[in-house]
TORGUDO-17614 format. One record per residue (C-alpha): residue in one letter; x, y negated, z. Coordinates in nm, 2 decimals. Example, Ala and Ser with C-alpha at 12.3 -4.5 7.8 and 13.67 -1.06 7.14 Angstrom:
BEGIN
<atom residuo="A" X="1.23" Y="0.45" Z="0.78"/>
<atom residuo="S" X="1.37" Y="0.11" Z="0.71"/>
end
This chain:
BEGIN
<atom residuo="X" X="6.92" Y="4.75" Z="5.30"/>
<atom residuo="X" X="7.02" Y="4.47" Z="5.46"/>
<atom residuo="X" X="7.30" Y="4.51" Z="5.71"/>
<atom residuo="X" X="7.36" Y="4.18" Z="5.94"/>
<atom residuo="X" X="7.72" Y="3.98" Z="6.00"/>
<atom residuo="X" X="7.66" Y="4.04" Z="6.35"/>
<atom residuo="X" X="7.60" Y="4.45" Z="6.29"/>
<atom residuo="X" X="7.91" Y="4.37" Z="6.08"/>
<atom residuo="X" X="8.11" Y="4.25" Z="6.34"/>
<atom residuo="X" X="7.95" Y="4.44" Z="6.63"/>
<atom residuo="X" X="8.12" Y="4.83" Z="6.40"/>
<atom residuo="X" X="8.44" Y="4.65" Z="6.36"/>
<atom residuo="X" X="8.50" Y="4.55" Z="6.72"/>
<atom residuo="X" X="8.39" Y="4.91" Z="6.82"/>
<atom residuo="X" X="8.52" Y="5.16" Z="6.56"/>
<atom residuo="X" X="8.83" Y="5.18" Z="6.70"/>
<atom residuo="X" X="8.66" Y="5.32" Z="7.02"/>
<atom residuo="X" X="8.53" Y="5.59" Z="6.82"/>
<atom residuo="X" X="8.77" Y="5.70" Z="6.63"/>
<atom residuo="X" X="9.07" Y="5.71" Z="6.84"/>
<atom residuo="X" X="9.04" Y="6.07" Z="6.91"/>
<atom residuo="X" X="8.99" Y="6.16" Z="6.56"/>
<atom residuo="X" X="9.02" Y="6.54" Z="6.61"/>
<atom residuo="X" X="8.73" Y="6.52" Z="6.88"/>
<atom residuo="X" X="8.56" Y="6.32" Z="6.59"/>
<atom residuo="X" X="8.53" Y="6.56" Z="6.36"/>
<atom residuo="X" X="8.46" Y="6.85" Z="6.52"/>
<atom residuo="X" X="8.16" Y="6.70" Z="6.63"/>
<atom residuo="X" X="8.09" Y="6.58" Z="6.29"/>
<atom residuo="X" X="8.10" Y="6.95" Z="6.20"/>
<atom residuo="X" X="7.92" Y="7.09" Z="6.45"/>
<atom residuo="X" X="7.65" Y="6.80" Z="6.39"/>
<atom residuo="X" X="7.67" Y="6.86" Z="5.98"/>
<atom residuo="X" X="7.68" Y="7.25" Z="6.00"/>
<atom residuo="X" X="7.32" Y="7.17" Z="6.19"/>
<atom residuo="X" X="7.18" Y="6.94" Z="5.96"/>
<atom residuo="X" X="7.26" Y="7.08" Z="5.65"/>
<atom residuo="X" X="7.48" Y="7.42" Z="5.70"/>
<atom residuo="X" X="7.59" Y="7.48" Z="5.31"/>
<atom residuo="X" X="7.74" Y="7.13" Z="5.30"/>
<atom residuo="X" X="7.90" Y="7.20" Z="5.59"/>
<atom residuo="X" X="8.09" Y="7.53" Z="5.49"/>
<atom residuo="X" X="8.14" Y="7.40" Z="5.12"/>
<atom residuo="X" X="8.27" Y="7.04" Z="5.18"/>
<atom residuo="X" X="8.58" Y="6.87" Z="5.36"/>
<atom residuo="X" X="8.46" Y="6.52" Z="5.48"/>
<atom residuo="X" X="8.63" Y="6.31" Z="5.78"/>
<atom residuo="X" X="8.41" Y="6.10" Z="5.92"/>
<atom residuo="X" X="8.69" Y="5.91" Z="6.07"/>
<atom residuo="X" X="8.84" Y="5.80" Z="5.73"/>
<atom residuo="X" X="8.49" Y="5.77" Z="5.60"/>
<atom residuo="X" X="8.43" Y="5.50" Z="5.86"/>
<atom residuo="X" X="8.68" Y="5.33" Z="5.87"/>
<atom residuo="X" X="8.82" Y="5.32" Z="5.52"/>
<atom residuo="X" X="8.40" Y="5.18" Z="5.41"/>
<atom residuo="X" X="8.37" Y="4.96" Z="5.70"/>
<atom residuo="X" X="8.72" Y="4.73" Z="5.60"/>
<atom residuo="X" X="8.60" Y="4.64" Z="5.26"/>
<atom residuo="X" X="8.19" Y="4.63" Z="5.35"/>
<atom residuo="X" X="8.16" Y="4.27" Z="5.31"/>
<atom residuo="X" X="8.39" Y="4.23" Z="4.99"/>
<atom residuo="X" X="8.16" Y="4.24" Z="4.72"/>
<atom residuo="X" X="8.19" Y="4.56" Z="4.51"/>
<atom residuo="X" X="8.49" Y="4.68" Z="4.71"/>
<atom residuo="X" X="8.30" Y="4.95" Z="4.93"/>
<atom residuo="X" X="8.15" Y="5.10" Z="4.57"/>
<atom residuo="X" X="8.49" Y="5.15" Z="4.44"/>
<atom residuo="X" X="8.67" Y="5.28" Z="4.75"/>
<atom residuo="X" X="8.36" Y="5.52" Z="4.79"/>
<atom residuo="X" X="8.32" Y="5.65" Z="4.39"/>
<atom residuo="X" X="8.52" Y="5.88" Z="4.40"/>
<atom residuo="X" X="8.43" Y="6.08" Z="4.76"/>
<atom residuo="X" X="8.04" Y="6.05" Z="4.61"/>
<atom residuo="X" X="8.16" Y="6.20" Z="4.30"/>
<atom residuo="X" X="8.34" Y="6.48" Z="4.47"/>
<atom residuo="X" X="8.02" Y="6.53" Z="4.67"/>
<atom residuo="X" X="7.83" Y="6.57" Z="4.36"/>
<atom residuo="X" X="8.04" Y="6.80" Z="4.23"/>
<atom residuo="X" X="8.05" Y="7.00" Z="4.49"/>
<atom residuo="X" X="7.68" Y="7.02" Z="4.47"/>
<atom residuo="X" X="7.55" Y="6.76" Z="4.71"/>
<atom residuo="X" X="7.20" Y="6.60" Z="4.60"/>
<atom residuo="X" X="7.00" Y="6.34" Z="4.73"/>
<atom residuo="X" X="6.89" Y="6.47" Z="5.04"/>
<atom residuo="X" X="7.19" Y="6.57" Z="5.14"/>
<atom residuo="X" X="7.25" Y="6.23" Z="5.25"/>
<atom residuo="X" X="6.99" Y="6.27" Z="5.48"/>
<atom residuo="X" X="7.18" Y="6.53" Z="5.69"/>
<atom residuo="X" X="7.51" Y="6.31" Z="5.65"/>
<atom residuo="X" X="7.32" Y="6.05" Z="5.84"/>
<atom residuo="X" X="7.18" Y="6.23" Z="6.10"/>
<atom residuo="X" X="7.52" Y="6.40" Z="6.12"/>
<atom residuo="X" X="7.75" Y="6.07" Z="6.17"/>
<atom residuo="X" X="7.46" Y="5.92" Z="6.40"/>
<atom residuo="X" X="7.48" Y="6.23" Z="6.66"/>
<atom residuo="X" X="7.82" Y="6.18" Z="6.62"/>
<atom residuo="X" X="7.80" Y="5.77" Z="6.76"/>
<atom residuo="X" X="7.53" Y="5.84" Z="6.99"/>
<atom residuo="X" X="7.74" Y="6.13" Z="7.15"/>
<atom residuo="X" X="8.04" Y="5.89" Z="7.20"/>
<atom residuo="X" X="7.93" Y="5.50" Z="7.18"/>
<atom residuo="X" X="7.54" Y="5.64" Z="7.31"/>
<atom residuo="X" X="7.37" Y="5.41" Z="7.53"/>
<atom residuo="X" X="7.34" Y="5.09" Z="7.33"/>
<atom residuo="X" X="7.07" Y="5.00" Z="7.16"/>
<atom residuo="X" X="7.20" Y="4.74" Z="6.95"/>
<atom residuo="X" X="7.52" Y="4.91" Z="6.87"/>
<atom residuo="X" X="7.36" Y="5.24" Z="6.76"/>
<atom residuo="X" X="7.11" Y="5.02" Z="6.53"/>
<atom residuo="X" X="7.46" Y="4.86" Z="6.37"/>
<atom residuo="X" X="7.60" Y="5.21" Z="6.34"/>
<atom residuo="X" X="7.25" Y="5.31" Z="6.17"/>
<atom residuo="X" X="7.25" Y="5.04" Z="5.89"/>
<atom residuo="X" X="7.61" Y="5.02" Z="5.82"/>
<atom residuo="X" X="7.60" Y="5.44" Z="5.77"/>
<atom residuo="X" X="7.31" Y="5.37" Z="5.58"/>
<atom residuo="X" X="7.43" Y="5.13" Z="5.36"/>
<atom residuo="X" X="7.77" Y="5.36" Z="5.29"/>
<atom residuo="X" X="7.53" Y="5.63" Z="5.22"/>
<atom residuo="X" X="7.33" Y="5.46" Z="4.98"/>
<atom residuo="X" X="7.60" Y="5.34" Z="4.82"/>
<atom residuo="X" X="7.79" Y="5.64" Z="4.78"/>
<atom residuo="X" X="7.43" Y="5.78" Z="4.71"/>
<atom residuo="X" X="7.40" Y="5.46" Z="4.42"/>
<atom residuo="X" X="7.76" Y="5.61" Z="4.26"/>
<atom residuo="X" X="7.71" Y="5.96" Z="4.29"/>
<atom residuo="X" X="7.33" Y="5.98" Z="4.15"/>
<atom residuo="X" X="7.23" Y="5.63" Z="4.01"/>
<atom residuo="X" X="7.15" Y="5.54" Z="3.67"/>
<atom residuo="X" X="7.51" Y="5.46" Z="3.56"/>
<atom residuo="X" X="7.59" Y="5.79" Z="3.64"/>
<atom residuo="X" X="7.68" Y="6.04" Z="3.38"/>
<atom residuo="X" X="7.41" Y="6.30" Z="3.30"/>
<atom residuo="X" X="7.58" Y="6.64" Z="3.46"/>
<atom residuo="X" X="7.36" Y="6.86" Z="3.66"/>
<atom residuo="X" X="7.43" Y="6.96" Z="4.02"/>
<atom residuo="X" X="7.69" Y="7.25" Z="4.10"/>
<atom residuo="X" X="7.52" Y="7.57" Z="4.16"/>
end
């Protein structure tokens, strides 16, 4: 996935917008998750806010964003999140942006491939090939 400088730049200079009500946040996230993918939603405890913004500071230090996002993937995991499940966290976190930064074009393509390329990342840690062999939770 390739995300741009300018993307880069462009989530930066707006993520503070969107997560200074961080309450608001995620309740919406919820609402949004419990929509896309309802189990996850009632088994896992995820800020979206923290997610954001703790991924976003270290996405263009090399290997960084893997290590910061490990163990939340691995947690995910555990708690018995597969592959598509990353599916519904996108759609979750992009109805989240669209409901507050909406209206944008440009910014909500940023949003779009910098939460994709946190996903697939955390997706790379949680089920790649350097992964342990442990099957999902029940």
């Amino acid at each position: 996935m390739n995300v741009t400088p300018t993307q880069i730049a462009l989530v930066k200079a707006t993520l503070p917008r969107l997560t200074d009500r961080p309450a608001q946040l995620a309740m919406a996230f919820e609402m949004h998750l419990a929509r896309y993918a309802p189990a996850m939603a009632r088994g896992v405890s995820l800020s979206p806010v923290d997610l954001l913004a703790d991924a976003v500071a270290l996405i263009d230090v090399p290997g960084a964003m893997s290590r910061q996002l490990a163990p939340l993937a691995c947690t995910l995991r555990s708690a018995g999140m597969s592959p598509r499940g990353y599916m519904a966290l996108h759609a979750a976190l992009m109805d989240m942006v669209t409901g507050h930064l909406g209206g944008d074009e440009a910014l909500e393509e940023a949003y779009s491939d910098v939460i994709g390329l946190i996903l697939a990342t955390m997706l790379a840690e949680a089920h790649g090939p350097r992964v342990q062999i442990m099957p999902l939770a029940a």
